[in-house]
N, CA, C and O of each residue as an XYZ file, in Angstrom:
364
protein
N       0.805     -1.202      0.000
C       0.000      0.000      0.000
C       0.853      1.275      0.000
O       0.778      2.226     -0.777
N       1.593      1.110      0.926
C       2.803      2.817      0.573
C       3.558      2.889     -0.525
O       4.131      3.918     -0.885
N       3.612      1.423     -1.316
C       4.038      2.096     -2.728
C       2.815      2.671     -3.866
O       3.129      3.314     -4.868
N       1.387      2.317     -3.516
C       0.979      2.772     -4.225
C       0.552      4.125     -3.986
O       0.393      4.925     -4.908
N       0.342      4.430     -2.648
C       0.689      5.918     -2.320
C       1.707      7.089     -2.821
O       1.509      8.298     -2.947
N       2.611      6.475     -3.009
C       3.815      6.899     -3.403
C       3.501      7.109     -4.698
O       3.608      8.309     -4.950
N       3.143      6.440     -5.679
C       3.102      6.548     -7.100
C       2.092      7.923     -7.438
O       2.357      8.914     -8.117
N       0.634      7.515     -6.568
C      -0.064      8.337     -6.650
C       0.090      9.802     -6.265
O      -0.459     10.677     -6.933
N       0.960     10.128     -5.008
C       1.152     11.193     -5.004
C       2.277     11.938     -5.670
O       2.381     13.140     -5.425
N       3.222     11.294     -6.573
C       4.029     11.307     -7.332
C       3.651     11.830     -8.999
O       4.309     12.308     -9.923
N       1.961     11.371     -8.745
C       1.507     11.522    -10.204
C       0.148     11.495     -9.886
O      -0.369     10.390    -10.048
N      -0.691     12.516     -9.423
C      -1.998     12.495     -9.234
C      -2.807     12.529    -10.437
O      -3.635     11.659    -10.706
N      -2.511     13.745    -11.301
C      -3.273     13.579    -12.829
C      -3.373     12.529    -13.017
O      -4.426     11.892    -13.006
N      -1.997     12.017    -13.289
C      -2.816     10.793    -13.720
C      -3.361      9.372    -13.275
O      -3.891      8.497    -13.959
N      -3.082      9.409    -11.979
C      -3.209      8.211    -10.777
C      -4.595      8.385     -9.905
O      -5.104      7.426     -9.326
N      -5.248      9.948     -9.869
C      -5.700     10.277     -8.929
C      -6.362      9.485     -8.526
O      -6.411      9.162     -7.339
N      -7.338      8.765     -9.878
C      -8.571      8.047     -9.484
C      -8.697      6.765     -8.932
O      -9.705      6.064     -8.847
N      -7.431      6.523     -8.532
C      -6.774      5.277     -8.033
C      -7.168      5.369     -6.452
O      -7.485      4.443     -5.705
N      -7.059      6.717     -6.175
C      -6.764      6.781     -4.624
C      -7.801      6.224     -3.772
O      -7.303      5.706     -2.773
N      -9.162      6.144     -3.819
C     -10.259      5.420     -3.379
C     -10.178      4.390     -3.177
O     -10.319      3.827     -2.091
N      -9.826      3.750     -4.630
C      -9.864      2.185     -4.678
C      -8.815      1.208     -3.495
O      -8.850     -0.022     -3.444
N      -8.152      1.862     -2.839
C      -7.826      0.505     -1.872
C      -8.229      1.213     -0.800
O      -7.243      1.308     -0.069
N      -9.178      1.776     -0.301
C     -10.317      2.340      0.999
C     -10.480      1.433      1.885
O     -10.268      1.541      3.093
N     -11.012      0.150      1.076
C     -10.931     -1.058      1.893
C      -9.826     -1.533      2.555
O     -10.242     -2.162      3.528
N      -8.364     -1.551      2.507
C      -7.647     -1.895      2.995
C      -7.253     -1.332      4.497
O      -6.376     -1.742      5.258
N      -8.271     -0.169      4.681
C      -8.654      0.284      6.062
C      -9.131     -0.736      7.334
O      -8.884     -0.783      8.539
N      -9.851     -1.426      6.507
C     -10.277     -2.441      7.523
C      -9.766     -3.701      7.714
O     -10.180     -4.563      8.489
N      -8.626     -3.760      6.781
C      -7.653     -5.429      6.788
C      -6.592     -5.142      8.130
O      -5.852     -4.183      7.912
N      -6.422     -5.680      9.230
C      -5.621     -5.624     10.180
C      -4.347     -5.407      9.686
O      -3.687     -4.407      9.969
N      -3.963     -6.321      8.942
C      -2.644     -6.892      8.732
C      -2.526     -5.645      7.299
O      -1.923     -5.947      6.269
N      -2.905     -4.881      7.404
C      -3.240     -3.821      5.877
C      -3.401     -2.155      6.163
O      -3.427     -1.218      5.365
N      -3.501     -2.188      7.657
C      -4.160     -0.696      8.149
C      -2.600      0.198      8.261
O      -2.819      1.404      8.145
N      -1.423     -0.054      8.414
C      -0.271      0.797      8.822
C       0.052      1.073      7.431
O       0.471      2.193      7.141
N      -0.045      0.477      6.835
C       0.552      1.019      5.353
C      -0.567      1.843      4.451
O      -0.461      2.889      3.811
N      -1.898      0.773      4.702
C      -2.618      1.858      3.823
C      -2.974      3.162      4.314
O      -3.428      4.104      3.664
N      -2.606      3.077      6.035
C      -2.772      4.852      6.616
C      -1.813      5.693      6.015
O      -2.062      6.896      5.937
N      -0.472      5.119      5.461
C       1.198      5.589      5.573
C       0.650      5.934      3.924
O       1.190      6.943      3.472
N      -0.205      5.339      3.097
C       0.126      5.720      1.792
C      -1.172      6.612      1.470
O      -1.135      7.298      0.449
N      -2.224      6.639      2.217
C      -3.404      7.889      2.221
C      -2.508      9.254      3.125
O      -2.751     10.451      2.972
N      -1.750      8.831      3.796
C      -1.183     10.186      4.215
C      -0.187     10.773      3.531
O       0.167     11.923      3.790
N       0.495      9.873      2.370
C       1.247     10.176      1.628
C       0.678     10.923      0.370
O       1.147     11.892     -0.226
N      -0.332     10.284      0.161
C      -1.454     11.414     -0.979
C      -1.628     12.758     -0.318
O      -1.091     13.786     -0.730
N      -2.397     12.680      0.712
C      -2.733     13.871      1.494
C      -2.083     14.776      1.835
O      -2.575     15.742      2.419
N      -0.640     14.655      1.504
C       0.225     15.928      1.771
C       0.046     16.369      0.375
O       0.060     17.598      0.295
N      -0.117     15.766     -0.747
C      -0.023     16.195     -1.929
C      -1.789     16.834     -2.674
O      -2.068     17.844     -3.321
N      -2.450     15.925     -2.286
C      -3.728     16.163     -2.739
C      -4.523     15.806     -1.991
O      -5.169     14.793     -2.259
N      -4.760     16.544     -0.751
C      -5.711     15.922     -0.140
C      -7.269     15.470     -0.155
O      -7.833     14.523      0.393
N      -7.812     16.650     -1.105
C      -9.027     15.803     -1.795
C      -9.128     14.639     -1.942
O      -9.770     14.018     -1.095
N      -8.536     13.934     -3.059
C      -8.281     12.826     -3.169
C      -8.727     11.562     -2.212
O      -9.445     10.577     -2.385
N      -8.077     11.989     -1.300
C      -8.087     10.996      0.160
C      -9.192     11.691      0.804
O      -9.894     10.866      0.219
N     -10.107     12.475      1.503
C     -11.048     13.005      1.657
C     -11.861     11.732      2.825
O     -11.889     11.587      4.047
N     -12.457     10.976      1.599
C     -13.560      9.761      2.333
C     -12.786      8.815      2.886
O     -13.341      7.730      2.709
N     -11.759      8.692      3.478
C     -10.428      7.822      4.084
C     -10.777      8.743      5.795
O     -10.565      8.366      6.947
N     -11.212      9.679      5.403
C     -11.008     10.420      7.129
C     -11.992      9.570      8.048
O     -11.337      9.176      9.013
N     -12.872      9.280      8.097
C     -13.381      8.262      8.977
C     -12.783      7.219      9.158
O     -12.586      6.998     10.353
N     -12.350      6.363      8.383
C     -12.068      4.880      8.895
C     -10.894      5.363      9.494
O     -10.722      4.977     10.650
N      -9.858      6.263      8.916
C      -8.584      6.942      9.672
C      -8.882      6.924     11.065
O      -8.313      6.046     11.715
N      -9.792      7.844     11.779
C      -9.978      8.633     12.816
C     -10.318      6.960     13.768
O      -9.819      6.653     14.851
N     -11.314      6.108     12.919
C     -11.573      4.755     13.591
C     -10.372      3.968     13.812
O     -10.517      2.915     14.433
N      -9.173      4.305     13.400
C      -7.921      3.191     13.691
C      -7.161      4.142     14.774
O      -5.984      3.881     15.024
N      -7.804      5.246     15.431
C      -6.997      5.980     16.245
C      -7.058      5.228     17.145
O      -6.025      5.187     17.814
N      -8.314      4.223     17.646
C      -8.293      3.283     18.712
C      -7.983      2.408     18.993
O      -8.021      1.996     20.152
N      -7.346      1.494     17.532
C      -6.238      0.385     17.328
C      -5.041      0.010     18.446
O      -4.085      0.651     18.881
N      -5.537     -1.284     18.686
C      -4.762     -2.008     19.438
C      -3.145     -1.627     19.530
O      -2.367     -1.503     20.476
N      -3.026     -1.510     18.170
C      -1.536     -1.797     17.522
C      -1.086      0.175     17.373
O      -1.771      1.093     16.923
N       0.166      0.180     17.905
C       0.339      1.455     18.327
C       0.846      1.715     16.972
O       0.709      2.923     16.785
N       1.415      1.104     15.842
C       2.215      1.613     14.621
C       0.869      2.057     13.494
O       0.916      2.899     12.597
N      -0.627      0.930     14.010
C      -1.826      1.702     12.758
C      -1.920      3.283     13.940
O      -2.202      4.464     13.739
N      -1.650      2.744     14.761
C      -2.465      4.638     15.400
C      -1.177      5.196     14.914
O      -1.758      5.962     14.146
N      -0.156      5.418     14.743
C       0.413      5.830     14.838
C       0.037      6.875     13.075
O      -0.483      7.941     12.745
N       0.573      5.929     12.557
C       0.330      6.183     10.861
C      -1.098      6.466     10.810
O      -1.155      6.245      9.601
N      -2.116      6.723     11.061
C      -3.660      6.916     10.960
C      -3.264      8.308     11.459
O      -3.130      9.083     10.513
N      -3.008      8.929     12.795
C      -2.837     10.136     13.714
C      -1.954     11.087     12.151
O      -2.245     12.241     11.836
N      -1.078     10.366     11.541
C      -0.313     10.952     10.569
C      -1.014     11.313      9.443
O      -0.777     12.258      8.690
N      -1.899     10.492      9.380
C      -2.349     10.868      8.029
C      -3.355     11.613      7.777
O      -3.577     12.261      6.755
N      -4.195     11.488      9.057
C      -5.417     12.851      9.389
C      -4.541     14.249      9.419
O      -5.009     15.305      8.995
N      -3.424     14.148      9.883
C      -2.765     15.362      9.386
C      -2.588     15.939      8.532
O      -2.947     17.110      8.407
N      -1.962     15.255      7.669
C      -1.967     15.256      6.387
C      -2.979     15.816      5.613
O      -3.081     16.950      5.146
N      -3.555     15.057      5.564
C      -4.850     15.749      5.004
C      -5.638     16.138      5.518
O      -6.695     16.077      4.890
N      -5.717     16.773      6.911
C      -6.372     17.438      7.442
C      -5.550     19.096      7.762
O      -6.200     20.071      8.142
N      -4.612     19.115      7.609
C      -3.790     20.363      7.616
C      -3.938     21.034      6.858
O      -4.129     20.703      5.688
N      -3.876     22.832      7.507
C      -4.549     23.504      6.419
C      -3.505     24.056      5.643
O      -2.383     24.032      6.148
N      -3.650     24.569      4.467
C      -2.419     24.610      3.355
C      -2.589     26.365      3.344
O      -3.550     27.134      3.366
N      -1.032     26.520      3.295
C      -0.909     27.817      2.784
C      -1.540     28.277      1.543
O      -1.592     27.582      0.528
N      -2.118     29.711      1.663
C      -2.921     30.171      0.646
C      -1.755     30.329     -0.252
O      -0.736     30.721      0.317
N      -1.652     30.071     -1.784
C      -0.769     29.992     -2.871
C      -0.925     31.625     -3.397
O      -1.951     32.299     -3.485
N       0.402     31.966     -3.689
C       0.891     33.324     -3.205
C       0.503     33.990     -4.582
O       1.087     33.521     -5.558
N      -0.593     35.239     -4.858
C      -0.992     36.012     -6.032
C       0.454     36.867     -6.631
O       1.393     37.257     -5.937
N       0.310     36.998     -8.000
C       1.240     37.729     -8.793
C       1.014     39.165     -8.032
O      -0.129     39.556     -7.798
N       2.162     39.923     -7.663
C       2.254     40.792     -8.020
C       1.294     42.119     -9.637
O       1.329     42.114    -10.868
N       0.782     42.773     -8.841
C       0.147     43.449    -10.574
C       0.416     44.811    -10.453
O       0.143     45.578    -11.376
């Protein structure tokens, strides 16, 4: 899962619509640290994208396993952080 994060936020045009499709891997135990690590890896880049990931995220904050909270806590950041307003030309 963090490599396909990686790709995607590497290349959203043309990957973007990718980013949904492993959503499910939110709920695979053995699947939740990486697919948090590669939705937070979009989310610094495009956080739209990752958007409908913020619930099941916020639901692995209570995870047994301290490395999915860990990477989940990261990735609500991510895409929950607010972005500098992109700086107007001079006129």
């Amino acid at each position: 899962a963090p490599a396909v994060g990686e790709a995607i936020a590497c290349a959203p045009e043309v990957l973007g619509d990718f980013a949904g499709s492993f959503l499910p891997a939110l709920e695979e135990p053995y699947l939740q640290a990486g697919a948090a690590r590669a939705f937070g890896r979009i989310g610094q880049v495009r956080p739209d994208l990752v958007r409908d990931a913020v619930p099941s995220l916020q639901t692995l904050l209570a995870s047994p396993d301290a490395t999915v909270r860990e990477h989940a806590a990261r990735a609500l950041d991510q895409i929950l952080a607010p972005r500098p307003a992109q700086a107007r030309p001079a006129t």
